[in-house]
N, C-alpha and C positions, 0 to 999 in steps of 0.2 A: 502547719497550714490550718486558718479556720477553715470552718466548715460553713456554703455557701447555699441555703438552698436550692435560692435563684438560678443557680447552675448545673443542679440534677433534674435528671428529666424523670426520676421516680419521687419526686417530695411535693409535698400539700401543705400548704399552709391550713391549720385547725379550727375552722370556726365553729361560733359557740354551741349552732346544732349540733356538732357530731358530738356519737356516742362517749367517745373519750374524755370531751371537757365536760357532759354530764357526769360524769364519771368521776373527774377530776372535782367539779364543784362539789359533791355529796361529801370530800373527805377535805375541803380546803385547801387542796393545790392547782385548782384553777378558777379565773373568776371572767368574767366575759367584759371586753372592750371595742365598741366601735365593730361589733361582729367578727373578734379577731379573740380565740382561747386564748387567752394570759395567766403570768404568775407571778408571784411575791413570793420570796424566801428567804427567811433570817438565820441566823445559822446562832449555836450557843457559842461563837469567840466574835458574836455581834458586828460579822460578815453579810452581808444582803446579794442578792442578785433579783434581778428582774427579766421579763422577758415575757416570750410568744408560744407557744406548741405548734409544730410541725409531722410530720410523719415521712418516712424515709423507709430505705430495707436495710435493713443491721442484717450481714452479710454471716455467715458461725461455720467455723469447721465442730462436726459431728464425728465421737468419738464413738466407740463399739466396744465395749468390755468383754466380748463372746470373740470378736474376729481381731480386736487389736488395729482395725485397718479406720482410715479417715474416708469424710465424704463433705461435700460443702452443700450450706441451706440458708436461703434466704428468708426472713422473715421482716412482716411491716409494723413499726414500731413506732409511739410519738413519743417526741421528748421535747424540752426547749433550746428553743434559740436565745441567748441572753444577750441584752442589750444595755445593761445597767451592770454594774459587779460597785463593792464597798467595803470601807475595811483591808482585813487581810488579804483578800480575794483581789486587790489592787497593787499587792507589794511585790515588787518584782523577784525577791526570793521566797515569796509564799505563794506566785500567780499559780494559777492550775489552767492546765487545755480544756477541763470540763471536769461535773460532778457526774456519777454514774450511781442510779437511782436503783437501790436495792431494796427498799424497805416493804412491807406489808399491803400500802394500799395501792388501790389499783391501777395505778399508772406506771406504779414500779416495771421496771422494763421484765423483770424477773414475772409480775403478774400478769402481765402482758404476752409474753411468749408462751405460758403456761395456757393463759384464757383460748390463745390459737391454737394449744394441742401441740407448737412447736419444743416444749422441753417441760420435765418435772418441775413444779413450784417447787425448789429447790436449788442452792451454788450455795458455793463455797470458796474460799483464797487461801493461800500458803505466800506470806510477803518473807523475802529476802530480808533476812535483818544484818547487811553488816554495811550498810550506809551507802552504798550506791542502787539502792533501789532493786523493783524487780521482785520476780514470782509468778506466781501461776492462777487464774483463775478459772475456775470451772462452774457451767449453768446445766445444771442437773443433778443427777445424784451421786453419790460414790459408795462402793461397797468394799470393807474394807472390816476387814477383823480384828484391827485395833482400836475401831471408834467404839466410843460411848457415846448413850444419850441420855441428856437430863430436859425434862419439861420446859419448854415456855411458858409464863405466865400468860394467861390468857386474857384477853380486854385490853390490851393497851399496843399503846401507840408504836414505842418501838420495841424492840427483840428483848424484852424483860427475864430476868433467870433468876431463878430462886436460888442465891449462893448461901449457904450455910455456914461456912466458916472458911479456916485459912491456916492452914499448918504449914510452919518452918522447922525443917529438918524432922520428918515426922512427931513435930509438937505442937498440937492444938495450940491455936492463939487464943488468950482470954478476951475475946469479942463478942460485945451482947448481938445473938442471932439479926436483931428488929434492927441493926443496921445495916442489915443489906435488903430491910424488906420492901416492898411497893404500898404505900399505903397514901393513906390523904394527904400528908403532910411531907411524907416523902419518896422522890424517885427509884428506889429499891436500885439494883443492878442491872446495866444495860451493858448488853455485847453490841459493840459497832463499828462496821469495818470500815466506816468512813472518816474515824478516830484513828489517828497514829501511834497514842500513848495509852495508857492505862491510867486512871484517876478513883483513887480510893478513896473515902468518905475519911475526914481526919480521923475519928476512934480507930479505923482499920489500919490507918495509914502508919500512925506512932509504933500501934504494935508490932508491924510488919517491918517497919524498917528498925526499930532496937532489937530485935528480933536477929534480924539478920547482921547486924552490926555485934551483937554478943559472941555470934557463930564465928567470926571469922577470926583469925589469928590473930598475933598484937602487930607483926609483920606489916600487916596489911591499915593500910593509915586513912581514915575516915576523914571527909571533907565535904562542905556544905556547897552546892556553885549554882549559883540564883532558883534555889529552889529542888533544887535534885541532891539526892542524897550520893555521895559518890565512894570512891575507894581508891587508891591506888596501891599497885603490886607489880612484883616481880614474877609472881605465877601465872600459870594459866587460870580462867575463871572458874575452869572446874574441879582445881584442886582448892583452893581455897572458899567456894561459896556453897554457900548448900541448896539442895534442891528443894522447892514450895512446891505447895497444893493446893489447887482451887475445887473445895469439895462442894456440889451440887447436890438440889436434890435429885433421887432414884440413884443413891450411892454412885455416883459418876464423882469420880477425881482427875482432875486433869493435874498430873505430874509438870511441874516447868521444872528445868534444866537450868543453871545461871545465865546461858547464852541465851535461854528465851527471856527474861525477864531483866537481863543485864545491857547495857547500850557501850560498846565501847568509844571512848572520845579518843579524836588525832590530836588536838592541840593540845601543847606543851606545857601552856602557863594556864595556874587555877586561880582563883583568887578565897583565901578561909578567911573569912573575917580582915586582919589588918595582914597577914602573913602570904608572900606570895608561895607557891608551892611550888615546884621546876620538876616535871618530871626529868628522871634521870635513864640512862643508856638500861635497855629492858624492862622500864617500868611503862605499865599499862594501866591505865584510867578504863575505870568503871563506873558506871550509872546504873542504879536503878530506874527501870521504865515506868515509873509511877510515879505519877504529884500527887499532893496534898489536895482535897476539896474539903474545904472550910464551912462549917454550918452552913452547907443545903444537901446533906442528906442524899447523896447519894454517891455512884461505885460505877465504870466506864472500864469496862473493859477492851481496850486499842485491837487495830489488826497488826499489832507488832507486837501483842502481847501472844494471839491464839491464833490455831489456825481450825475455822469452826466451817463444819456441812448446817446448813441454814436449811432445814422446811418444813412443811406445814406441822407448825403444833410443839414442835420440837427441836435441837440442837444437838449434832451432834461432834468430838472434837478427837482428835488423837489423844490416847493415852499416855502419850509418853512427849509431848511438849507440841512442838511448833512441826510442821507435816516436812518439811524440808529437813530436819536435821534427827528426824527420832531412829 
């Protein structure tokens, strides 16, 4: 079901006066038309949408970490109404019901609720990774004695992290640091949960998947499928793959698991070069959750890769992989 404003007797349409598309205008996600807040958004798979600001009550159950028990709280929130979508944002198996604005600047529903005093600048997601969707998300804090935390880069635009390297099978990879860094020329490493996959700068990329392709057995049969590095077996994934590290700076290592960094496929037929591949009765298709990004310099860490506490200043993630399976 859209969503209708004309039909709620708590929504506003935002004009240009109100605080919020000032607000909006000072970071460029709002611009004023005909005395109506608007907006432009391009996405990096050259996706668009367009649209209006409205404001509404985004409705929260309230959790208690002392009493364990629930409460329900309403809070008034502006977001857009879209009236344009392009690209992928139009294909009927990539449509989406909406984008959910988590980022830094102050429109983000996340700075928003905060600005009211309704919740910690702070959430987090734990996403289901075994292909029918699903998870958990949470807008506050979590406490919890297996997170780490490693610094935000501070100044920029989206959730920047200083990664420092990349070990398989507790073996340092030979990767020059200054590719995952943020500098003039290039995007350093960004965590974002509005990414599905994970995308490594090619240097990281090579290393990381021969890497892992040397680990594994002879068993186990390596195959190319538009871009994904893949494997097929008769094992489970975590008797044959090895566990990685994504090492941070302030000594923070986030351990992944093969099941966090692995995708398993259903279908049956692969295609290697000229040779069709058939999986056969107990054999399982594996994917690494990483593509290649080819000379522009930078490193996307997916919300199917992590499961990360987002807030101020800082990031924090479970030690031992993805928050649903450690």
């Amino acid at each position: 079901m859209l969503y209708d404003h004309s039909s709620s007797s708590t929504s506003s349409v935002i004009s240009c006066s109100h605080k919020s598309c000032s607000i909006g205008m000072q970071s460029g996600d709002a611009e004023c038309s005909k005395d109506q807040c608007s907006y432009r958004f391009k996405y990096g798979d050259g996706s668009a949408t367009s649209g209006y600001y409205v404001s509404d009550l985004l409705h929260l159950e309230m959790m208690s970490d002392k009493t364990n028990l629930s409460s329900n709280a309403s809070s008034s929130v502006v977001f857009g109404c879209s009236t344009y979508q392009s690209g992928e944002l139009t294909m009927p198996d990539r449509a989406v019901d909406g984008i959910f604005g988590f980022g830094q600047q102050g429109l983000s529903v996340i700075s928003q609720l905060s600005s009211q005093g309704a919740a910690p600048d702070a959430f987090s997601h734990c996403l289901v990774g075994d292909g029918d969707g699903g998870g958990i998300l949470v807008i506050g804090q979590i406490m919890d004695p297996n997170m780490v935390y490693t610094p935000l880069v501070p100044s920029q635009q989206h959730y920047n992290l200083n990664l420092q390297s990349i070990s398989v099978k507790d073996k340092k990879l030979s990767i020059d640091p200054s590719v995952f860094e943020s500098s003039n020329n290039r995007k350093g490493t960004v965590i974002d949960s509005g990414t599905t996959l994970g995308y490594l700068a090619e240097e990281a990329y090579n290393a990381f998947v021969n890497e892992i392709t040397k680990s594994v057995p002879q068993s186990v049969q390596p195959f190319d499928a538009k871009g994904y590095q893949c494997y097929v077996t008769k094992n489970n994934a975590s008797e044959v793959f090895p566990s990685v590290s994504f090492n941070f700076a302030g000594d923070a290592s986030m351990v992944l698991k093969p099941e966090n960094y692995l995708l398993r496929q259903k279908t049956g037929i692969f295609m290697l070069n000229i040779v069709i591949i058939v999986k056969q009765d107990g054999e399982t298709a594996w994917c690494i959750g990483f593509q290649k990004v080819k000379g522009q310099g930078f490193t996307i860490l997916g919300g199917s890769n992590f499961s990360p506490l987002y807030e101020t200043g800082q990031l924090g993630f479970y030690l031992f992989g993805n928050g649903s399976t450690r």
